[in-house]
VEXVO-527241 format. One record per residue (C-alpha): x, y, z; residue in three letters; residue number from 1. Coordinates in nm, 4 decimals. Example, Ala and Ser with C-alpha at 12.3 -4.5 7.8 and 13.67 -1.06 7.14 Angstrom:
[[1.2300 -0.4500 0.7800] 'ALA' 1]
[[1.3670 -0.1060 0.7140] 'SER' 2]
END
This chain:
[[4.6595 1.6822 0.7779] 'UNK' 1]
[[4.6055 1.7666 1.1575] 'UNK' 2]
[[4.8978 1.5472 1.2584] 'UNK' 3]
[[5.1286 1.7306 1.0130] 'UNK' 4]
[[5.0178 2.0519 1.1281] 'UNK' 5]
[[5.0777 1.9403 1.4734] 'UNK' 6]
[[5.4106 1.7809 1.4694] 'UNK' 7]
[[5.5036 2.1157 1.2101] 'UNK' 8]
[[5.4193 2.3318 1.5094] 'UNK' 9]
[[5.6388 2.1128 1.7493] 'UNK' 10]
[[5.8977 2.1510 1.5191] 'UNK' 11]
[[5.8396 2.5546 1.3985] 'UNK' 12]
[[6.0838 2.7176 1.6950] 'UNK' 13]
[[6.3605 2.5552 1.5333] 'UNK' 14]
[[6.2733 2.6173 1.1795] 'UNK' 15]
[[6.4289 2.8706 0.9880] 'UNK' 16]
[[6.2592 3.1163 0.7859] 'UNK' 17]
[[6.2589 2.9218 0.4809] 'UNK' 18]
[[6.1475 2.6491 0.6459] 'UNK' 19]
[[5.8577 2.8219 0.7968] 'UNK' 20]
[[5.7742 2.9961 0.4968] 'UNK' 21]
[[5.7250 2.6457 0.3297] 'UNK' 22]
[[5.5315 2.5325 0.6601] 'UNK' 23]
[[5.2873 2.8693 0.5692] 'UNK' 24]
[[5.2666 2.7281 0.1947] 'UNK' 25]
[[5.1331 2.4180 0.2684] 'UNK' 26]
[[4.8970 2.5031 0.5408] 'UNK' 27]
[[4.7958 2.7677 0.3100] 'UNK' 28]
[[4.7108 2.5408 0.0093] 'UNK' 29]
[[4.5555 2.2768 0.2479] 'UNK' 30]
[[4.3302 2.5695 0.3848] 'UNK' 31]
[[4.2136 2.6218 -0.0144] 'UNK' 32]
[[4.1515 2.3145 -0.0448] 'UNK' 33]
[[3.9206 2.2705 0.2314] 'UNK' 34]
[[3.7295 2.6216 0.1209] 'UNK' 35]
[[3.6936 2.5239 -0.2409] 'UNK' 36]
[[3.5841 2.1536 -0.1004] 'UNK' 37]
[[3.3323 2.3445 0.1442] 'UNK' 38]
[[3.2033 2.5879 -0.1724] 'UNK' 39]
[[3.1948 2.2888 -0.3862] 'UNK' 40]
[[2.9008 2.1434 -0.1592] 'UNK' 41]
[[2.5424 2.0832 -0.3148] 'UNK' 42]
[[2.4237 2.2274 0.0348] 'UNK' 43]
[[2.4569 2.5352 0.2263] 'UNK' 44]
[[2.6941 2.5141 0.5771] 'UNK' 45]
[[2.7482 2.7577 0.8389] 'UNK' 46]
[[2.9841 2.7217 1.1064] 'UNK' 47]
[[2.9189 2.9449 1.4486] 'UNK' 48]
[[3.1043 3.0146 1.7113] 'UNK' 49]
[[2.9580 3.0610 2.0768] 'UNK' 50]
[[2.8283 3.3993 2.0224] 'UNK' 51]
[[2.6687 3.2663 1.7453] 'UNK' 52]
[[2.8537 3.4786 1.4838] 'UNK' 53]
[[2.9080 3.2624 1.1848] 'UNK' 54]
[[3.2966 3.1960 1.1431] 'UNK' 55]
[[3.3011 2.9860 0.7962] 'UNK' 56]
[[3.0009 3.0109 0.5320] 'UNK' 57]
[[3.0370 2.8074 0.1859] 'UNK' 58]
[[2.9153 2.9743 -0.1416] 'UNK' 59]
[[2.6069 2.7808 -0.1195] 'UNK' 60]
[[2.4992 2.9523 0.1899] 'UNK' 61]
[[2.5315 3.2480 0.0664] 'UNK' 62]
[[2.3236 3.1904 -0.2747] 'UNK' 63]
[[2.0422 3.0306 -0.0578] 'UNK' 64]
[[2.0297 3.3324 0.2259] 'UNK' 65]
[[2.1249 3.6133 -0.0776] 'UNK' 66]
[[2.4028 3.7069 0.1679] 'UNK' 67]
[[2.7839 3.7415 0.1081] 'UNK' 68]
[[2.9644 3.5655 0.3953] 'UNK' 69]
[[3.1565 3.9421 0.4734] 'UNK' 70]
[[2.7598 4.0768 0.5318] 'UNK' 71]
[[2.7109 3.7407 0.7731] 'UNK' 72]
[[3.0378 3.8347 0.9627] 'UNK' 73]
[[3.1009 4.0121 1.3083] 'UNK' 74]
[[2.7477 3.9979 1.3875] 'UNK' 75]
[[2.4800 3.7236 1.5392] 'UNK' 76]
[[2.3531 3.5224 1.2347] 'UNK' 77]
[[1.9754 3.6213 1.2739] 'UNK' 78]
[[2.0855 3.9480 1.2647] 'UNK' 79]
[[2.1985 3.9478 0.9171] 'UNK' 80]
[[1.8660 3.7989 0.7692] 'UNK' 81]
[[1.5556 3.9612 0.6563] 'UNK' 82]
[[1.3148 3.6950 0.6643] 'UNK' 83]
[[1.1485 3.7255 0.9868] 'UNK' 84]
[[1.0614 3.3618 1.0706] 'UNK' 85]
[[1.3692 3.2060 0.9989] 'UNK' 86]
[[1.5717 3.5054 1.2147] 'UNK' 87]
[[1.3659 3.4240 1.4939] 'UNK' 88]
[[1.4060 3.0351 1.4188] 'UNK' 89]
[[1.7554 3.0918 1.4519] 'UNK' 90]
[[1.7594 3.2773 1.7754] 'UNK' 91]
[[1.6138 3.0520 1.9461] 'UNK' 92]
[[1.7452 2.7708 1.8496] 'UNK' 93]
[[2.1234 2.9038 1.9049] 'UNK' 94]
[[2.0232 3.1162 2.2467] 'UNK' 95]
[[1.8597 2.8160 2.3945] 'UNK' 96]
[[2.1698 2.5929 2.2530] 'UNK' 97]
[[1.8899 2.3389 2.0897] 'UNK' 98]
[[1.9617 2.1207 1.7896] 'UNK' 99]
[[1.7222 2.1109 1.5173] 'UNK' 100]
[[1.6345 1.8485 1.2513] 'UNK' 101]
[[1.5016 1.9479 0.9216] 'UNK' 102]
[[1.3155 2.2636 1.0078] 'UNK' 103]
[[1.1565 2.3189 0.6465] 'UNK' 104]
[[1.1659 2.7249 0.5290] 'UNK' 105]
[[1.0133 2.8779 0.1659] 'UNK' 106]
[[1.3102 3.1128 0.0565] 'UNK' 107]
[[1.3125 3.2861 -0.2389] 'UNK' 108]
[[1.6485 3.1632 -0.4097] 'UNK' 109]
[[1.7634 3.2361 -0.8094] 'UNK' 110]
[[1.4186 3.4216 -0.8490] 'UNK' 111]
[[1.2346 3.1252 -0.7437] 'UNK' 112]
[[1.0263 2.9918 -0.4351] 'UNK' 113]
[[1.2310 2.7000 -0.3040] 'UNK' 114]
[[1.1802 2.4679 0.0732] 'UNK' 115]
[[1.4818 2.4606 0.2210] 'UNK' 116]
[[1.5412 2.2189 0.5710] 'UNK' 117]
[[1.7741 2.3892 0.8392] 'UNK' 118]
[[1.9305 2.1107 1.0971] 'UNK' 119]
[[2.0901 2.2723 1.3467] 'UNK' 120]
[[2.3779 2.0492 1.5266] 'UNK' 121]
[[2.6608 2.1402 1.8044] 'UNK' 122]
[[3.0383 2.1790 1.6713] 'UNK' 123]
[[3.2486 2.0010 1.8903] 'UNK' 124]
[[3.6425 2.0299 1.8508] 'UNK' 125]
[[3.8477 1.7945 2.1280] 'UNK' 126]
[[3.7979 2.0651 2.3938] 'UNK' 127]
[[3.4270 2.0544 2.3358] 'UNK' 128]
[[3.1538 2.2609 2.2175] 'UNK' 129]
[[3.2364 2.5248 2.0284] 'UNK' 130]
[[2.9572 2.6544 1.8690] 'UNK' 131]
[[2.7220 2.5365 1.5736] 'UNK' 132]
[[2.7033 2.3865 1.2252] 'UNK' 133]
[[2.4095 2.4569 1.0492] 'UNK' 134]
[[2.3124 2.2664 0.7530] 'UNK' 135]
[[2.1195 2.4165 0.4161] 'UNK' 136]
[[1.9127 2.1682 0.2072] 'UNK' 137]
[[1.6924 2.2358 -0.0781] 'UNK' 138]
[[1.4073 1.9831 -0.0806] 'UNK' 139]
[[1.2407 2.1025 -0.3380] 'UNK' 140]
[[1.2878 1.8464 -0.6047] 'UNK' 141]
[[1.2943 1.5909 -0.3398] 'UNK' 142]
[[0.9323 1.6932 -0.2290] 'UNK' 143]
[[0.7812 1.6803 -0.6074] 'UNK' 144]
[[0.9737 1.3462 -0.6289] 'UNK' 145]
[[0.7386 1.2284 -0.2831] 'UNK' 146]
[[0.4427 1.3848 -0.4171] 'UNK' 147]
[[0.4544 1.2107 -0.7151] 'UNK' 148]
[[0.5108 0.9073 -0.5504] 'UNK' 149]
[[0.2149 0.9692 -0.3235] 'UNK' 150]
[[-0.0276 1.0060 -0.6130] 'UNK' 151]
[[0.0862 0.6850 -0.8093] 'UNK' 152]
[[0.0595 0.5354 -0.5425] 'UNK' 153]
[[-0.3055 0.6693 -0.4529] 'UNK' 154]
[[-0.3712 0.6154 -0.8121] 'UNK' 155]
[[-0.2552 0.2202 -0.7934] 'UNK' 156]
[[-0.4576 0.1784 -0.4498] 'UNK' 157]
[[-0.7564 0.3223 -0.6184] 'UNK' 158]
[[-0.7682 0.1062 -0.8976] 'UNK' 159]
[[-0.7293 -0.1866 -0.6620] 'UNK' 160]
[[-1.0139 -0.0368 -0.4577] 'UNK' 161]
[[-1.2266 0.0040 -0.7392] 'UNK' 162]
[[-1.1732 -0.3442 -0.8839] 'UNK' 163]
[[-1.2382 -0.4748 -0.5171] 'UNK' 164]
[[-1.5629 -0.2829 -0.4996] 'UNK' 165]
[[-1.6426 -0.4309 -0.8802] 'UNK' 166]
[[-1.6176 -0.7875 -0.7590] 'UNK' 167]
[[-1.7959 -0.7271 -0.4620] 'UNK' 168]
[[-2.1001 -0.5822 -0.5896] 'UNK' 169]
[[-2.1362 -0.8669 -0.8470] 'UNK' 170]
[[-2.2489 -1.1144 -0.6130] 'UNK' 171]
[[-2.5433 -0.8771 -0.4069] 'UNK' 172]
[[-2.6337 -0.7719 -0.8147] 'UNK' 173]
[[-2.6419 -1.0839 -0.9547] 'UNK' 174]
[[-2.8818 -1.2348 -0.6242] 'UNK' 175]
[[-3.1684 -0.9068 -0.6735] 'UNK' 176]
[[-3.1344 -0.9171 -1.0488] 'UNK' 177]
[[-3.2638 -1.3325 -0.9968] 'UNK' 178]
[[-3.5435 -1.2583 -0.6822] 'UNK' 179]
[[-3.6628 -0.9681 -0.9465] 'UNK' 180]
[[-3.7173 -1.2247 -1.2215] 'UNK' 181]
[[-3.8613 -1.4422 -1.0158] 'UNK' 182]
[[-4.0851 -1.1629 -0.9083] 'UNK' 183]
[[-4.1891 -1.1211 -1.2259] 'UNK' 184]
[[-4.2266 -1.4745 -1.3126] 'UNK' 185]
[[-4.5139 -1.4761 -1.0288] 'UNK' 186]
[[-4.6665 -1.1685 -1.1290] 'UNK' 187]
[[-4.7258 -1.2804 -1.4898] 'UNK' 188]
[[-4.8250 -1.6048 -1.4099] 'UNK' 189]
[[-5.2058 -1.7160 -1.4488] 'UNK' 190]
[[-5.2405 -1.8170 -1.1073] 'UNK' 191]
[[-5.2740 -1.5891 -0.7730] 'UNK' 192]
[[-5.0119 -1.4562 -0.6419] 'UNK' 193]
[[-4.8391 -1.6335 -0.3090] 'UNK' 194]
[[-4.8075 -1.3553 -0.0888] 'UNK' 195]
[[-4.5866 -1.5439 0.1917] 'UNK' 196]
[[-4.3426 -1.6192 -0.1471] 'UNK' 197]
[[-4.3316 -1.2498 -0.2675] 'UNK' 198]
[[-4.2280 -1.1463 0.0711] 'UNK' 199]
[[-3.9481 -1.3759 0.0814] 'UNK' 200]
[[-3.8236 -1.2168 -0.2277] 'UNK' 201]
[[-3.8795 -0.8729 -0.1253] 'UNK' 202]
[[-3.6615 -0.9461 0.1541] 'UNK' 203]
[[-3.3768 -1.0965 0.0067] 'UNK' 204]
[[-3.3673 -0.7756 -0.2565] 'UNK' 205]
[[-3.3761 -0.5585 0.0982] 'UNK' 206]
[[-3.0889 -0.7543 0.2142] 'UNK' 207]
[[-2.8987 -0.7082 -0.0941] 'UNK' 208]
[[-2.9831 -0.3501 -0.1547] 'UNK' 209]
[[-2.8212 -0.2841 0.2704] 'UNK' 210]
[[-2.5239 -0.5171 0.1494] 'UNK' 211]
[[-2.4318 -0.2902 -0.1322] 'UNK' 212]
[[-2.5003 0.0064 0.0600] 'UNK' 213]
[[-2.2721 -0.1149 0.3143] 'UNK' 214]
[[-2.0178 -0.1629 -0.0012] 'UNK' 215]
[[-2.0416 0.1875 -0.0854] 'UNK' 216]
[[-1.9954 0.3270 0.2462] 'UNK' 217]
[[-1.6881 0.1573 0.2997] 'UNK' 218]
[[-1.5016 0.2101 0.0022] 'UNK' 219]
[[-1.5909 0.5642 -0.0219] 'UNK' 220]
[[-1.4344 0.5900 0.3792] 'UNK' 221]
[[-1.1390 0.3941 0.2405] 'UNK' 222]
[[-1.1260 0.6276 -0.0487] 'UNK' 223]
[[-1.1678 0.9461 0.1106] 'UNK' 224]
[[-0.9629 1.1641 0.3247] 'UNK' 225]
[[-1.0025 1.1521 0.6934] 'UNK' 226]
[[-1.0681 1.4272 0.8957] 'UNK' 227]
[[-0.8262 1.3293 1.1580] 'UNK' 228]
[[-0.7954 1.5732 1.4341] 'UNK' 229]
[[-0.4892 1.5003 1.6842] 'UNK' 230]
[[-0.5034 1.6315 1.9859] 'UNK' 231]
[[-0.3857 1.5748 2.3369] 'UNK' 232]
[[-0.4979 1.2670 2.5024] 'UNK' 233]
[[-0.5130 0.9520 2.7267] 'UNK' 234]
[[-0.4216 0.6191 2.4923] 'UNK' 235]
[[-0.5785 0.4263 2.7920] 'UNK' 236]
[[-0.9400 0.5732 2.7317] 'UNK' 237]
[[-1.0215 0.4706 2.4248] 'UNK' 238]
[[-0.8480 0.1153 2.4528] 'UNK' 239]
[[-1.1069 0.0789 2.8003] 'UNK' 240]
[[-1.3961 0.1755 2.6281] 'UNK' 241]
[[-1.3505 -0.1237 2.3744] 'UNK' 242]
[[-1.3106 -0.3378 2.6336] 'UNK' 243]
[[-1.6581 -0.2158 2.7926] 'UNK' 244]
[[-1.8096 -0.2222 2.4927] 'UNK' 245]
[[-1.7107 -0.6258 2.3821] 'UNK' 246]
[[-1.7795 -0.7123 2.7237] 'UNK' 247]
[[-2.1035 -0.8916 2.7197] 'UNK' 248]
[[-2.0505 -0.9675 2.3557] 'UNK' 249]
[[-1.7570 -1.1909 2.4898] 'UNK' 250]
[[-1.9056 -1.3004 2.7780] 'UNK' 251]
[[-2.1852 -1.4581 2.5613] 'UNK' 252]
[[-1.9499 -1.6342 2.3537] 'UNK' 253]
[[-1.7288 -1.7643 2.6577] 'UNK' 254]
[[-1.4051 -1.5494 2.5686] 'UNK' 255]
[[-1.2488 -1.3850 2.8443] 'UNK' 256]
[[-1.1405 -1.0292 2.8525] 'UNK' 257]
[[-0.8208 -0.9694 2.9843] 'UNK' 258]
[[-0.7139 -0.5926 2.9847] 'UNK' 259]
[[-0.3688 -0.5192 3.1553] 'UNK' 260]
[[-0.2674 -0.0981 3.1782] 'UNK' 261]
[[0.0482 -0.0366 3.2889] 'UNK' 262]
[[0.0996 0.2417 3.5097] 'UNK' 263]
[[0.2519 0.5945 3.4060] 'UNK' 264]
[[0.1617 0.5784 3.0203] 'UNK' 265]
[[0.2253 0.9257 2.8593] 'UNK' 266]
[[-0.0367 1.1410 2.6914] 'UNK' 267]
[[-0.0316 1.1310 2.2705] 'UNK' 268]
[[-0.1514 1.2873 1.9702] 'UNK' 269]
[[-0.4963 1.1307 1.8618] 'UNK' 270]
[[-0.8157 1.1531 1.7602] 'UNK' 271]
[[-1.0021 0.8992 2.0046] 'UNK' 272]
[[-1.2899 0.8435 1.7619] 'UNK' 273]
[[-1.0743 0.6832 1.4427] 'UNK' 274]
[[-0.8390 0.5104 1.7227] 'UNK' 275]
[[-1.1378 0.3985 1.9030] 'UNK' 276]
[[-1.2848 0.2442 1.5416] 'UNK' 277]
[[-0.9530 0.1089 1.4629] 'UNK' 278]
[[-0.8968 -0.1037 1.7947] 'UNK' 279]
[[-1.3320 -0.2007 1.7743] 'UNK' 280]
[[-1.2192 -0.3696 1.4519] 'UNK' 281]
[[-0.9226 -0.5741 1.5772] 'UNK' 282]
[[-1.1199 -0.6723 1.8737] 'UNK' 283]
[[-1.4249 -0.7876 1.6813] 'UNK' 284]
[[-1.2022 -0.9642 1.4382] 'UNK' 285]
[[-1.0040 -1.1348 1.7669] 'UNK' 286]
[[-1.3192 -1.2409 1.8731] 'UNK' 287]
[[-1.4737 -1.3730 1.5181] 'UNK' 288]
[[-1.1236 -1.6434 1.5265] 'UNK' 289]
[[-1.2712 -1.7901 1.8681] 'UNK' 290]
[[-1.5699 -1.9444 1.7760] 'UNK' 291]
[[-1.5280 -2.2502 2.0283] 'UNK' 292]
[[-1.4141 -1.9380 2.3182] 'UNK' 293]
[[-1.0955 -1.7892 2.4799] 'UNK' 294]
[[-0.8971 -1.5087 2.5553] 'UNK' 295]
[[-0.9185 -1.1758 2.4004] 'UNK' 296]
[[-0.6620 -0.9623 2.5739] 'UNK' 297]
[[-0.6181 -0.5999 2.5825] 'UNK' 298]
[[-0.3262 -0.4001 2.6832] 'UNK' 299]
[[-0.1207 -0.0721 2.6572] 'UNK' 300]
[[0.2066 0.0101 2.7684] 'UNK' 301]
[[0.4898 0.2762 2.6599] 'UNK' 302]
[[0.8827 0.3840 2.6732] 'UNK' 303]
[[1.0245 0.7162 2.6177] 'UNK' 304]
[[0.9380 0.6906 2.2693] 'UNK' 305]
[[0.6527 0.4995 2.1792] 'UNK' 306]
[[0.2996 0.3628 2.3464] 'UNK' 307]
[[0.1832 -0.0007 2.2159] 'UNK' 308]
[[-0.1081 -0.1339 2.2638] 'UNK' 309]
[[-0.1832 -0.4711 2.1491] 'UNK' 310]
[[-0.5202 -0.6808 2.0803] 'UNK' 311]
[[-0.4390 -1.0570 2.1035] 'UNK' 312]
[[-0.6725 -1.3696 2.0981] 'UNK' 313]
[[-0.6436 -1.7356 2.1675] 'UNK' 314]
[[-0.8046 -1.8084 1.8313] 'UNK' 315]
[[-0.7393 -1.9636 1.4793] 'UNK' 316]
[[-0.4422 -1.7912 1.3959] 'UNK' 317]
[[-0.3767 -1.6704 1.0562] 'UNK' 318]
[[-0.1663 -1.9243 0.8025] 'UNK' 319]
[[0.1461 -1.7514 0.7186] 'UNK' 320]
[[0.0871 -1.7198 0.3860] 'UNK' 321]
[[-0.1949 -1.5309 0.4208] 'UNK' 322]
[[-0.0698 -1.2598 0.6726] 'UNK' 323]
[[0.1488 -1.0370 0.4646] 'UNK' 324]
[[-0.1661 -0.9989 0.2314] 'UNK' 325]
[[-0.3948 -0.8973 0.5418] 'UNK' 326]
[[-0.4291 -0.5195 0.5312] 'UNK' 327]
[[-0.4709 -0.5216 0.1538] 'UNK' 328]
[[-0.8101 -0.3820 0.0302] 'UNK' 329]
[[-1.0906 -0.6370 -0.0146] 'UNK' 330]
[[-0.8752 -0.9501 0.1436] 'UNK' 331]
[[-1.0809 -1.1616 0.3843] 'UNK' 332]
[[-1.1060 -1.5198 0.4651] 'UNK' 333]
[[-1.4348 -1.4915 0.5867] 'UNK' 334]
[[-1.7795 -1.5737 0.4393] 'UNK' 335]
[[-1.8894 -1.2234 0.5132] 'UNK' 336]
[[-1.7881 -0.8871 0.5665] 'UNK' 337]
[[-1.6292 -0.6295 0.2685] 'UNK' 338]
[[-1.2321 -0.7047 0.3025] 'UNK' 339]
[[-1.1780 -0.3548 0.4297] 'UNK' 340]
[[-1.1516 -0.3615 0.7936] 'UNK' 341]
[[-0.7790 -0.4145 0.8756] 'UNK' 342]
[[-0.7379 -0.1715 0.4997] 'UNK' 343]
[[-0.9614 0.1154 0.7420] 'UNK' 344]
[[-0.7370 -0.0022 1.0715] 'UNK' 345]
[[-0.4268 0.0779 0.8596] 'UNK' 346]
[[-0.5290 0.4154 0.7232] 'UNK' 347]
[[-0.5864 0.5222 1.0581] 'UNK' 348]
[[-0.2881 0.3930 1.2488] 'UNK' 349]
[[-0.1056 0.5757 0.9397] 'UNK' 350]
[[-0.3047 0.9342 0.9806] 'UNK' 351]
[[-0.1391 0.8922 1.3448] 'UNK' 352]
[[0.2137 0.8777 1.2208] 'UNK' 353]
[[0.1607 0.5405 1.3759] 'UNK' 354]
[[0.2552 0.2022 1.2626] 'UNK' 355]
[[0.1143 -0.1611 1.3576] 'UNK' 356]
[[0.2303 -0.5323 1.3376] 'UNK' 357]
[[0.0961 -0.8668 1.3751] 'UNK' 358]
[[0.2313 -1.1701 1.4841] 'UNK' 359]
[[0.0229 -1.5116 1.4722] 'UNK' 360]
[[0.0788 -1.8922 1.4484] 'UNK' 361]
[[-0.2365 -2.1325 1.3441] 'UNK' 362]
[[-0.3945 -2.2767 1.6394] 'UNK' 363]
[[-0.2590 -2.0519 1.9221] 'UNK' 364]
[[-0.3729 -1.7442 1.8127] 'UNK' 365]
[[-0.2963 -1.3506 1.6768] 'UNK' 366]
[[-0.1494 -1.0501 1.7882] 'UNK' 367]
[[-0.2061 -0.6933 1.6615] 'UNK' 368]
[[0.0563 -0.4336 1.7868] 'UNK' 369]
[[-0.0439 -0.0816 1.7132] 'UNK' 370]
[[0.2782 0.1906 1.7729] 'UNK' 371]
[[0.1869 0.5712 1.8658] 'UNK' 372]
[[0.4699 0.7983 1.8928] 'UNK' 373]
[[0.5142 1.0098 2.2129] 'UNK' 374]
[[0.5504 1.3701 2.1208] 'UNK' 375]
[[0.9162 1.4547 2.2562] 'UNK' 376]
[[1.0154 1.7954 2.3296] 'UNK' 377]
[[1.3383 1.9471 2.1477] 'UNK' 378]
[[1.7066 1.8099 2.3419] 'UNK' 379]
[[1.9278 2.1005 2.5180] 'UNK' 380]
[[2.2657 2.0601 2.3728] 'UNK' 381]
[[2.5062 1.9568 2.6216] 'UNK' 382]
[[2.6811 2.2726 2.7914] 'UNK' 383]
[[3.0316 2.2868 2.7473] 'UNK' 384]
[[3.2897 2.5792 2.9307] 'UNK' 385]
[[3.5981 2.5870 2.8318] 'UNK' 386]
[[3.8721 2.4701 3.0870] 'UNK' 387]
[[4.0130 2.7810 3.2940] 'UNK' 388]
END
């Protein structure tokens, strides 16, 4: 339609009035179109201009912000709203010409509490920037729909923790439930009592008893919420305390550490403690796949976006079969241990809007990659005058 409209205008000083009266028409009824188009729209738009004064605002805008688009006119857009916050959210965001993605506010809309995102982009026309579109979503069902989702899925990694923990304490059960027969055996025999054999049993009931303690504890911290704290911090400290730690460990079992920092990282979100646990369980795991010795290597770098750091060996490697199963709960391939360490390094990688890979081949050894976001401060929108 814009080419029609232009070469109409090339052509309107030689039109007669007819003629332009039929040009009107048409722009008119394309005009209609676009508003009904525009009010036809599940979500809310608002179009500024550059004194932030809303020039077009759709039906659904108006529903969501109980305004009529004639009450939104004339005026700054904050100015026309009542709710406090989401005023102020809009002054700043249009003074300071900032975008906005998906900035979620509870409005009361159709006598009922609804979550509505805001994204804030420019409006750009050939010449450039000329103001803002603002974009109304309701969420609402959208959230349920995630929450639900969240629970069934809680509900389905539940039951396989619990049928995990089930199996697992079969085997610590079944080895007291024979030492205590045997036990009994002695004591109701008619000759004395070994001492030297009772012990023996005693102990293997003690060991059992700490391996099913050990069960417990770690299903109930797979089970429970974590009291994650993120705050401002240095990736590189806990990542060098690791490496202090497993030091002697690995010396004594001829691995050598290799830690490489590069220079500059930024400062993230964490809680040092869980991110500390998470990379002493990748490392311990690196270093039970080198029995015969080698490398375990430590490092952490960054971009503008993200800071890796990575825990690799020289060990085993992990068949490939096996590794898309590895960070499900109670999945090991060793003779001991509860299948719930890389489940517990997920979790908390996760709690730090994090995410982590692995990349291994048999005989040459694994690689865990664990990826922290950098927080990024909010973009200025590029500043446009218009052409003297």
């Amino acid at each position: 339609m814009s080419r029609f409209i232009e070469r109409a205008l090339a052509k309107a000083p030689r039109m007669n009035e007819e003629q332009l009266r039929d040009l009107l028409g048409a722009l008119a009824e394309e005009n209609s179109r676009l508003e009904t188009a525009l009010d036809s729209m599940l979500d809310g738009i608002i179009v500024c201009d550059l004194t932030h004064e809303p020039i077009i605002v759709n039906k659904t805008a108006e529903r969501m912000l109980g305004l009529s688009g004639t009450e939104l006119m004339d005026r700054p857009l904050w100015e026309s709203l009542s709710d406090q916050e989401m005023s102020e959210f809009f002054r700043n965001v249009l003074e300071s010409e900032e975008s906005a993605i998906d900035r979620e506010f509870d409005i009361d809309y159709n006598g009922r509490t609804r979550l509505i995102a805001i994204t804030v982009t420019p409006f750009v026309s050939k010449a450039g920037i000329v103001g803002n579109i603002i974009h109304l979503e309701d969420i609402t069902e959208k959230r349920k729909r995630e929450a639900q989702l969240r629970r069934a899925e809680s509900l389905a990694s539940l039951t396989t923790l619990a049928a995990g923990v089930a199996h697992e304490i079969k085997n610590p059960l079944a080895a007291i439930s024979i030492h205590i027969q045997l036990l009994q055996k002695m004591l109701k025999a008619d000759k004395p009592v070994d001492k030297a054999d009772m012990e023996h049993h005693l102990e293997v009931v003690n060991e059992e008893i700490d391996r099913l303690n050990k069960i417990v504890v770690d299903f109930l911290f797979a089970v429970r919420p974590m009291d994650v704290e993120l705050r401002d911090g240095d990736p590189k400290e806990p990542v060098e305390e690791v490496a202090e730690l497993l030091k002697s460990e690995a010396e004594s079992k001829n691995i050598r550490l290799s830690l490489k920092i590069a220079d500059n990282v930024p400062r993230i979100q964490m809680d040092k403690r869980y991110l500390k646990q998470a990379l002493l369980n990748l490392a311990k795991n690196a270093i039970a796949a080198m029995e015969d010795g080698g490398t375990l290597g430590l490092s952490v770098s960054a971009d503008t976006q993200d800071v890796y750091i990575a825990i690799s060996d020289t060990g085993t490697g992990i068949p490939e079969d096996v590794l898309p199963k590895i960070f499900e709960p109670y999945f090991t391939t060793k003779d001991t241990g509860t299948g719930l360490g890389l489940t517990i390094t997920f979790k908390i990688v996760k709690e730090h809007q994090g995410d982590i890979s692995v990349v291994s081949k048999v005989g040459e050894g694994t690689t865990f990659t664990i990826t922290l976001p950098v927080p990024q401060k909010e973009h200025k929108l590029i500043s446009w005058q218009e052409d003297k």
